[in-house]
N, C-alpha and C positions, 0 to 999 in steps of 0.2 A: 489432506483436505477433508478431514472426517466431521464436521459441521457441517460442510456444505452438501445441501441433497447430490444425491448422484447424477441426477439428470440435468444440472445449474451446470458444471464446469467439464469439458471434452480436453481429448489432445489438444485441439485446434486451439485450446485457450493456452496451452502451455507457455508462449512467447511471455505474454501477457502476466501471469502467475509468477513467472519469473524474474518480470522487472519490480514487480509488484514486492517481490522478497528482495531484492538488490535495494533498492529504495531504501524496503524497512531498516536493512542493514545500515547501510550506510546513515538514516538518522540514528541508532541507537549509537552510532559511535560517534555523532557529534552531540548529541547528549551526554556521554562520558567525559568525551574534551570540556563542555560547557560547563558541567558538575564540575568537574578536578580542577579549573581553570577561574570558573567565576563568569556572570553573565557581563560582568564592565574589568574594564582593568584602565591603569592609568597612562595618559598619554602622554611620557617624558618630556615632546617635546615643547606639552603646551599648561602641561600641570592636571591637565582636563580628565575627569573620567569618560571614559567613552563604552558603547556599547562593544562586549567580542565581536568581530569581525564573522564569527560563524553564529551571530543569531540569525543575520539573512539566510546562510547556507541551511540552516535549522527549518526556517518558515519555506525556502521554496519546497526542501524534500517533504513538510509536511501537507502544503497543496499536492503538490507530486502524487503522494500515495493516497490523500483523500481522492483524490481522480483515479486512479487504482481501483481504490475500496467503492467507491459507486460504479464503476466501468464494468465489474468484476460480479456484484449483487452481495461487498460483504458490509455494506451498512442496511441499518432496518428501512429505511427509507427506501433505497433502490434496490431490497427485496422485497418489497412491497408489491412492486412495478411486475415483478416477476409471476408468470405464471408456466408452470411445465405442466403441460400434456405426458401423462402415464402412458405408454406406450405397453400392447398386451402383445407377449413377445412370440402369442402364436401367428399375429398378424405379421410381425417385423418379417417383409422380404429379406432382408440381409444376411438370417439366422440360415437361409436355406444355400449361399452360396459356396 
């Protein structure tokens, strides 16, 4: 996560980063299916082109991971919204425990 400032993302987000990467995954591999496969194929039983059955599965994981990507501050819009407090780490009580 070397883009994002250091003080934007904790452990505590780690859940989150995580699904946020499972997500990504799994669209880029129905992007490959979609590529190698074709966005329509033909429907035997009706003659009919129809759409691949994984363009829905395509659009929900891409809502998916836009919710992700604003949830998270990695669109420019919802880092925008963001502001961190620089923390002077002679002040941090925690450094002293």
């Amino acid at each position: 996560m070397s883009q994002a400032p250091t003080e934007l993302l904790t452990s505590l987000d780690f859940a989150t980063f995580e699904q946020w990467c499972i997500t990504y995954a799994e669209l880029v591999e129905v992007q490959k299916v979609l590529k190698r496969e074709g966005l329509t194929f033909l429907n035997e039983d009706t003659g009919l082109s129809m759409a691949h059955p994984l363009i829905k599965t395509q659009m929900v994981l891409q809502d998916t991971l836009r919710r992700y990507m604003t949830e998270m501050g990695f669109t420019p819009a919802s880092r925008s919204k963001i502001s961190i407090a620089k923390q002077d780490e002679k002040n941090n009580d925690f450094l002293d425990l």
